[in-house]
DRENTORLO-375922 format. One record per residue (C-alpha): x, y, z. Coordinates in steps of 0.001 Angstrom, whole numbers, padded with zeros to 6 digits, always signed. Layout:
% residues N
XYZ/...
//
This chain:
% residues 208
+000000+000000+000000/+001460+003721-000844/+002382+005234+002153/+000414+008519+000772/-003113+006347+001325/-003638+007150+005281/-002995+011215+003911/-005472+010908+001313/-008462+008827+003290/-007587+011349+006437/-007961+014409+004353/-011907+013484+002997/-012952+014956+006663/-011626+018471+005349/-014844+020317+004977/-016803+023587+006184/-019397+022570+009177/-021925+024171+006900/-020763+022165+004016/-021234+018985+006280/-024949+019493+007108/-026347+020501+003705/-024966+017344+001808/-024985+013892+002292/-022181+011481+003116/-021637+010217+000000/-021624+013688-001385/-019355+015202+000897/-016880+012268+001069/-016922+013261-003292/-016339+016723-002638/-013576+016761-000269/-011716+014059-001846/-012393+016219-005455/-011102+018986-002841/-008031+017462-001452/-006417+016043-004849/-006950+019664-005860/-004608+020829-003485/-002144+017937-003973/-001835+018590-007487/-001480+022459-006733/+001236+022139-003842/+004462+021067-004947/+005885+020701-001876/+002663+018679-000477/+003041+016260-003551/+006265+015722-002716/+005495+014364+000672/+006474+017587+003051/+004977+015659+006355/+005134+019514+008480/+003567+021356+005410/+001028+017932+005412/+000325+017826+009226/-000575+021432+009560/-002561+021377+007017/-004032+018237+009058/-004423+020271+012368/-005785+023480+010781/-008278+021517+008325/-008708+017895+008879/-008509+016834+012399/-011272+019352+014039/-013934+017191+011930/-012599+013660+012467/-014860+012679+016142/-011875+011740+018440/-013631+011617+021635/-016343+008875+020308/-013167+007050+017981/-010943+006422+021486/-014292+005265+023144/-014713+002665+020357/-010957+001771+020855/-010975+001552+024843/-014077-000246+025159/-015244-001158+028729/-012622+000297+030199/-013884+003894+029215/-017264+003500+031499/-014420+003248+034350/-012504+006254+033732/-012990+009400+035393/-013789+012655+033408/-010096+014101+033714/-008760+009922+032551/-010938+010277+029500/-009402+013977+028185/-006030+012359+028600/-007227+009210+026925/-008503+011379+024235/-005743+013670+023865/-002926+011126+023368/-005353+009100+021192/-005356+011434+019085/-001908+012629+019331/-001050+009044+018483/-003267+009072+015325/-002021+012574+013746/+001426+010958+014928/+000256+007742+012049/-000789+010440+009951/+002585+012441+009297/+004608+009064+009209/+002164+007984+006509/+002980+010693+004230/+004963+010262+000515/+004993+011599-002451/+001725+011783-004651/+001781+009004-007534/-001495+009670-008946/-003399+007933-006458/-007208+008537-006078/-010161+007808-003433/-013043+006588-005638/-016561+006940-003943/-019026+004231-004768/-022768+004686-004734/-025005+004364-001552/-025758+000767-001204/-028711-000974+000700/-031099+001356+002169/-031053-000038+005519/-027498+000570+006034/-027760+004772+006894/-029955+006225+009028/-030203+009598+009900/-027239+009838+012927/-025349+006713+011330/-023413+006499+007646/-021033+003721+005946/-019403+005534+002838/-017906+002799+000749/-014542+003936-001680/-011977+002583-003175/-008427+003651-002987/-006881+003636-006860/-003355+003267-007441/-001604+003142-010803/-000761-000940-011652/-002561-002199-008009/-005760-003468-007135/-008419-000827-005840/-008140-001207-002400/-011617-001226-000724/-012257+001572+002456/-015360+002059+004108/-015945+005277+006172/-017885+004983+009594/-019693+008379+010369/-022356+009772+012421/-024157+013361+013290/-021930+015216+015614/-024457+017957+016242/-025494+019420+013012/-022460+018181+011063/-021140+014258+009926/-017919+013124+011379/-015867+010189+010719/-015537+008156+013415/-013302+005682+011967/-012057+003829+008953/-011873+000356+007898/-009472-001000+005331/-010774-004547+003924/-012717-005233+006491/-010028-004363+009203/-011026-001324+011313/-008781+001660+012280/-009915+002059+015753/-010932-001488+016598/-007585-002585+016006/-006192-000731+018753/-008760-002724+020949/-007178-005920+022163/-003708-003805+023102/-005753-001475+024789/-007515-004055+026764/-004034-005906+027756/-002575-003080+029253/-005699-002092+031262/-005530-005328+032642/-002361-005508+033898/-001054-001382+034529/-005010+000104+034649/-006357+002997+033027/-003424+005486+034287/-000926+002569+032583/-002863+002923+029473/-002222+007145+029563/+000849+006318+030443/+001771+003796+027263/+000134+006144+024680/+002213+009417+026432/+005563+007400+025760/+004472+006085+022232/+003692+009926+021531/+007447+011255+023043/+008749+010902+019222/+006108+013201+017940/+006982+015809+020906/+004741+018791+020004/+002744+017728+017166/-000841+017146+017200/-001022+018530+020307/-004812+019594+021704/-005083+022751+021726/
//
């Protein structure tokens, strides 16, 4: 897989709030990717693969509309009904330190790859909070790889929640680790193991 995918698939979430509530998934998942190769394209420097030009973009544009609080809840499972309110923000925090951390290691030059969005399928799968946008990542002499968008109504506007790569999810994937350390070093030892995977990435993607 490129190493530009996780830049491109990250980047559909780049949209205006009032953007998000007057289209529909589908639409705005088109729009933003249309949106996104634009820039690409445009950018030498972010075609190139420039991960600081790439993850402030990311911070200024991408991240506020990517639900972080309801992705580490997913990805801590049980655990998160036991953590205090001050446990959570730190949960969330590094979470998503960790994640924007992914993000700028993920980034390389643009090859002409493309996120293809694929019509609405069975009616039964979206409801009015809930969403699965189905694409398919295109990349010059590869098999389209398939990606499937989990989002929901945050407020007025959609959010992705997470993203799942043949059938694998991005958050859920984290699950089983998390669970392991909460078993053995608790919630704090969970903080604690995301805070020294994030020591690398000192000072980026940090919440504001």
């Amino acid at each position: 897989m490129k190493r530009f995918f996780l830049a491109l698939v990250l980047g559909v979430s780049l949209v205006a709030p009032a953007l998000a509530q007057q289209v529909s998934p589908q639409q705005l998942v088109q729009k933003i990717t249309d949106d996104v190769l634009a820039a690409v394209k445009s950018d030498k420097q972010l075609a190139a693969g420039d991960k600081q030009k790439a993850t402030k973009l990311a911070e200024e544009k991408v991240l506020p509309y990517i639900d972080f609080e309801y992705a580490t809840r997913l990805a801590v499972g049980r655990a998160w009904r036991q953590a205090t309110p001050e446990q959570k923000k730190r949960l969330v925090d590094e979470f998503r330190n960790m994640l924007v951390r992914t993000y700028s290691n993920s980034i390389s030059a643009y090859e002409g790859q493309t996120l293809k969005v694929l019509p609405a399928r069975a009616k039964g799968e979206n409801t009015e909070d809930e969403a699965t946008v189905h694409t398919q990542f295109v990349r010059a002499g590869g098999q389209p790889l398939p990606i499937d968008f989990q989002m929901h109504k945050a407020g007025d506007a959609w959010k992705v929640y997470d993203i799942v790569v043949e059938g694998v999810s991005l958050v859920l994937t984290y699950r089983s680790e998390f669970d392991a350390i909460v078993k053995q070093q608790g919630i704090d030892g969970l903080i604690q193991a995301l805070a020294k995977k994030n020591i690398p990435a000192a000072g980026v993607g940090a919440t504001r």
